[in-house]
C-alpha positions in Angstrom: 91.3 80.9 120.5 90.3 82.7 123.9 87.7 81.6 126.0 85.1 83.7 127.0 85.1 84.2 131.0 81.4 83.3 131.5 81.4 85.1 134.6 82.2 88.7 132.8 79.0 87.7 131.1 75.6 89.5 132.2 72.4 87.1 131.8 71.1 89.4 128.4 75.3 88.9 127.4 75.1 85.4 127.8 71.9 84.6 126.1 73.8 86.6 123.2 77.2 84.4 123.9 74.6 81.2 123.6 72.3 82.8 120.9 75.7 82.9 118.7 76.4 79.0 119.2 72.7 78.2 117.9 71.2 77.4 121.9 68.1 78.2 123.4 67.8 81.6 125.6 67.1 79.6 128.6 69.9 78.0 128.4 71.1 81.3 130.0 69.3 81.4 133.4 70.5 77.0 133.4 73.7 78.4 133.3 73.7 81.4 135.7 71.5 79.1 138.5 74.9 76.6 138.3 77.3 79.5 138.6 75.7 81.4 141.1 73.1 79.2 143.0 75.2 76.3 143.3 78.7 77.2 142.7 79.6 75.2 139.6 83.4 75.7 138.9 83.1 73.5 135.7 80.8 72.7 133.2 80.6 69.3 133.7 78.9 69.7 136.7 75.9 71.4 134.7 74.0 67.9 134.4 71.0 69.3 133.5 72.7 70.4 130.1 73.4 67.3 127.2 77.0 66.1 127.3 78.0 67.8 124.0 76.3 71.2 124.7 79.2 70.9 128.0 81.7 70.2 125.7 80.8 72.7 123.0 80.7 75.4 126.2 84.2 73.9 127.6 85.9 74.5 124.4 84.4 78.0 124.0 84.4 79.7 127.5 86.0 79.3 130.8 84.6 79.5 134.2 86.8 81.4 136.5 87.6 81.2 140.4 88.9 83.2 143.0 90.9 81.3 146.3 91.8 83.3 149.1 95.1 83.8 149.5 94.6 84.3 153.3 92.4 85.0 155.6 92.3 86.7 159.1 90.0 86.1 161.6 89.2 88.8 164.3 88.4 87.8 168.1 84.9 90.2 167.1 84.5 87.6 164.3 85.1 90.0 161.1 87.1 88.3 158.8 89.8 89.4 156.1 90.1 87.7 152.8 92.8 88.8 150.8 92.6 87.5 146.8 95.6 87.1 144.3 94.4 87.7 140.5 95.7 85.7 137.6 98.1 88.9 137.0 99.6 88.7 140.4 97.8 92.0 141.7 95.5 91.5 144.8 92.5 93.0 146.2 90.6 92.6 149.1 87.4 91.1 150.7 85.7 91.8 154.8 82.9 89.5 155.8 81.4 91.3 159.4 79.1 89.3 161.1 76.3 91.1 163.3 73.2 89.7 165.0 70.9 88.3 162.0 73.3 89.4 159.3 76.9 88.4 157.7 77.8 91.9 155.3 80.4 91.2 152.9 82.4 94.2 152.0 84.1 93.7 148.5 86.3 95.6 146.4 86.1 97.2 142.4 89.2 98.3 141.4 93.1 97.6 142.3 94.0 100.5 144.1 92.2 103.5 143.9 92.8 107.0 141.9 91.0 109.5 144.2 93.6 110.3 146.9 91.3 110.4 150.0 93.9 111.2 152.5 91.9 109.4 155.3 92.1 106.3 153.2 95.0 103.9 153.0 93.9 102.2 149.6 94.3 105.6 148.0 98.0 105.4 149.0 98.4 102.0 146.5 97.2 104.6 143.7 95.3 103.2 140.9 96.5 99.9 139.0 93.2 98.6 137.1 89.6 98.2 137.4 88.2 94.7 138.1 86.7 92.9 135.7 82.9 92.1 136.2 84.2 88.0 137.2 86.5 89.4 139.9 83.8 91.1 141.6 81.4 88.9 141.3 84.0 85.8 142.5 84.9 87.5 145.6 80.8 86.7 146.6 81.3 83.4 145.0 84.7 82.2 146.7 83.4 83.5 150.3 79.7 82.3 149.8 81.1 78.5 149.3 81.4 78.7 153.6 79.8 81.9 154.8 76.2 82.9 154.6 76.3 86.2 153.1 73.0 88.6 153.7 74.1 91.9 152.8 77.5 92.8 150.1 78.8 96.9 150.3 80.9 97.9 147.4 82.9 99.7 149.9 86.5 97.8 149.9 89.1 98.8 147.6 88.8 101.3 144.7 85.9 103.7 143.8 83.3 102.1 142.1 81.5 104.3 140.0 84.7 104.9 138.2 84.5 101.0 137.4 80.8 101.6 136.0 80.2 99.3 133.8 81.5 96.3 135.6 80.2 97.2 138.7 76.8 97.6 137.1 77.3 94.0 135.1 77.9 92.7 139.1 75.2 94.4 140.2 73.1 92.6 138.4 74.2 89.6 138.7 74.1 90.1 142.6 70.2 90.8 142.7 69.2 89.0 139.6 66.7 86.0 140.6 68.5 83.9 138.5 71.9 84.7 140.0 72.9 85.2 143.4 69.0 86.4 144.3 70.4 88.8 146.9 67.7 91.2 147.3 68.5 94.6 146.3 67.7 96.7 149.5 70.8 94.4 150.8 73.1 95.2 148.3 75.1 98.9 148.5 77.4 100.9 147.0 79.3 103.6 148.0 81.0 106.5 146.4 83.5 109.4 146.6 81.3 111.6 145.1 81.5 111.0 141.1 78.0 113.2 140.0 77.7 112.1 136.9 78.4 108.7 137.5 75.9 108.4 140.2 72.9 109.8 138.1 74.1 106.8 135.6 74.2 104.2 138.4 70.3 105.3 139.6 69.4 104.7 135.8 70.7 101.3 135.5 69.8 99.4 138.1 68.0 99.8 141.8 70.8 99.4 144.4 71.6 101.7 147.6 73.8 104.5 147.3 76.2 105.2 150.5 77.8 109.1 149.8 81.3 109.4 151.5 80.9 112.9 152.5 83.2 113.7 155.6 83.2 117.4 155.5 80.5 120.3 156.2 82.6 123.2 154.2 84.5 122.9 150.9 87.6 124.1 152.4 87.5 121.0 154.8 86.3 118.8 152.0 89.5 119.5 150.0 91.7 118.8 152.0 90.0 115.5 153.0 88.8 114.2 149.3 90.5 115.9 146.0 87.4 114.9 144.1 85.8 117.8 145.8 87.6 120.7 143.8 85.7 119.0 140.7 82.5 117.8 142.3 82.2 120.1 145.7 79.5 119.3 148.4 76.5 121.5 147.1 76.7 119.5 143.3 77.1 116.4 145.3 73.8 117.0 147.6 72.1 117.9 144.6 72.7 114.8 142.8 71.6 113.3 146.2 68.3 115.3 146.0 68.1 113.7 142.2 69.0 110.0 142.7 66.3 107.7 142.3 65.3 106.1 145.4 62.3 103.6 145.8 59.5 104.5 148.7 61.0 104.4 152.2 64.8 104.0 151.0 67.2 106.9 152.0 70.6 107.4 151.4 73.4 106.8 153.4 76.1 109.2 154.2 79.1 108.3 155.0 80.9 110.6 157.7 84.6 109.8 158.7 85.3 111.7 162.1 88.5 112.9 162.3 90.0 114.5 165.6 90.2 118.3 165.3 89.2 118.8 161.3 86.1 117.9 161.3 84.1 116.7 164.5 83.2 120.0 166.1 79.5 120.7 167.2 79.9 123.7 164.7 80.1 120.5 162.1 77.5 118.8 163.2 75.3 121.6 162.7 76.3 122.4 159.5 76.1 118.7 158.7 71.9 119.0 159.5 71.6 122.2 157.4 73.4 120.6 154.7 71.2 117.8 154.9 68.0 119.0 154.6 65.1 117.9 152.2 67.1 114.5 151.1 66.1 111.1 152.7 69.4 110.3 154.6 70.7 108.7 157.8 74.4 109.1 158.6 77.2 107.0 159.3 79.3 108.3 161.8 82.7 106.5 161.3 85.7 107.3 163.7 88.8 107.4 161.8 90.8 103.9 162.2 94.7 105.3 161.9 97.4 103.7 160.0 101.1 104.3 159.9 102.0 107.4 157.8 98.5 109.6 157.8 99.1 112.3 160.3 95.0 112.3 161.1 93.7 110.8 164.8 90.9 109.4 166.3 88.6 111.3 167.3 87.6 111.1 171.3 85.1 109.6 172.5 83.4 113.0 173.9 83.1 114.6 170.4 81.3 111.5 169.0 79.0 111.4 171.8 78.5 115.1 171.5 78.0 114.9 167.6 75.5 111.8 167.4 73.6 112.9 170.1 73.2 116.8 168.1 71.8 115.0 165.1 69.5 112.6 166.7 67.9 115.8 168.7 67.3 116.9 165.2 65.7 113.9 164.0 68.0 112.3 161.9 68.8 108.8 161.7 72.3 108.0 163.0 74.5 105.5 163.5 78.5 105.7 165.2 79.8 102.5 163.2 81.9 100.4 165.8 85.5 99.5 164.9 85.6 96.2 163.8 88.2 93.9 162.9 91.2 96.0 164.9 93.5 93.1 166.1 93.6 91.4 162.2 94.2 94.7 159.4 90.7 95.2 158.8 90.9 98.7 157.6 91.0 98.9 153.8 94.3 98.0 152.1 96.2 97.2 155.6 96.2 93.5 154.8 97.5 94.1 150.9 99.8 96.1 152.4 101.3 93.7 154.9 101.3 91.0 151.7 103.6 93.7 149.7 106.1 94.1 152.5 106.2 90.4 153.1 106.9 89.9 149.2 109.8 92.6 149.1 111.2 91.2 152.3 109.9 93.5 154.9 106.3 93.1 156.0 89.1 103.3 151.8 89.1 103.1 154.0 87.8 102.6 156.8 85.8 99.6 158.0 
């Protein structure tokens, strides 16, 4: 008989799971409190349950774990986790550490299928979502020694086209009975899937970081294939139509990229895009890898550019490069793992 992966489980899933074995609903939130509160990696260590309830659950359902498989350490103190999964594909974790807050950036599918050109997981292509556990056990395996304030769904893969997992992990992230982050801390970020977003705002209260890049659809195309389906006006009005809780605004995401798309004329049409949705912007200088033909942008035009949208009042922030001296941009340490294995050696963080 399989066992159950208890962490693929969402609280109302597992007091059906527990329901079917004749227990008690609140055996549920016992449970999650072990898992999530205080790490339990068997159920022998749930002592507040009897002896043969443990075994009965032992025999049933497993409890699964993720180790890193390594981990670099930047001189700026980001850190790189890099996870193997029980079928030998890998994904990856960043943990960057600012004054008051530790923000764990994790990951919902292996690979992704959207073909941002600016975005070196997209060259891996698309093996698999993640289950709900292997999202969830990237916060659990890091958690163990770092204290985590803030998790992005911003690492590997796209995940509103992993919905229903991500959505299961979601939950579990902000549930009081699980890892009790609160949700203003908990994000996630997405190419652009319209549809998928308006389903996200209906099933649970997270933020919602937009990956827009682009102030024309021509530029946009080029950039982000998933525009040609979904281009920027049906994207900003599912902005305009996301549920968003008083005082919350969405973030956009805006990766600068030297002569395509960092122009004043940009950041003009950027503001006139903009208007009537509660944003601030991310202004996020392209980090280049070995075979994308896009550069960094100087340091002149992302002066030039922030400083035109703050004159027109709108939040902004030029995210610093973090993590350059240990692979920190999105799929640069799975890709250093792949070369080493056949004997050689998103983004954007």
């Amino acid at each position: 008989m399989d066992k159950t992966d208890i962490k693929n489980l969402s609280l109302d899933d597992l007091e059906g799971f527990l329901l079917g074995l004749g227990k008690e609903r609140y055996r549920a939130k016992q449970i999650f409190k072990w898992l999530y509160q205080k790490g339990a990696g068997s159920f022998e260590e749930m002592t507040n349950l009897s002896k043969e309830f443990r075994r009965e659950l032992a025999e049933r359902a497993a409890i699964s774990m993720l180790t890193p498989e390594r981990v670099e350490v930047s001189s700026d103190g980001t850190k790189k986790y890099l996870f193997l999964l029980e079928d030998g594909a890998s994904v990856e974790s960043v943990l960057i550490p600012e004054e008051g807050r530790a923000t764990l950036c994790i990951s919902s599918q292996v690979g992704c299928a959207m073909g941002c050109r600016f975005c070196l997981t997209g060259t891996f292509n698309l093996q698999r979502n993640l289950q709900c556990s292997e999202i969830v056990n990237q916060v659990c395996a890091i958690r163990e020694s770092e204290n985590i304030t803030n998790v992005v769904l911003m690492g590997m893969g796209e995940p509103l086209a992993n919905l229903s997992n991500v959505v299961r992990a979601l939950n579990i992230l902000i549930s009081p009975d699980g890892f009790q982050i609160s949700n203003r801390r908990v994000t996630v970020s997405t190419c652009g899937l319209v549809p998928e977003m308006e389903s996200l705002g209906r099933a649970v209260t997270v933020n919602l970081a937009v990956s827009l890049n682009a102030t024309t659809d021509e530029q946009r195309d080029i950039l982000m294939p998933i525009n040609k389906k979904y281009p920027i006006a049906a994207l900003l009005d599912a902005c305009r139509n996301f549920p968003l809780p008083n005082r919350r605004m969405i973030t956009i995401e805006y990766v600068m990229i030297r002569g395509l798309n960092d122009s004043l004329d940009d950041a003009k049409r950027l503001v006139k895009l903009l208007r009537g949705i509660p944003v601030k912007v991310n202004l996020i200088p392209f980090n280049e890898f070995d075979g994308c033909d896009f550069r960094s942008p100087l340091q002149e035009a992302i002066d030039h550019f922030h400083r035109y949208l703050l004159d027109k009042n709108i939040t902004v922030i030029t995210r610093a490069s973090r993590g350059g001296d240990i692979s920190a941009a999105c799929g640069q340490l799975k890709a250093k793992l792949e070369k080493t294995v056949q004997g050689g050696t998103h983004g954007n963080i």
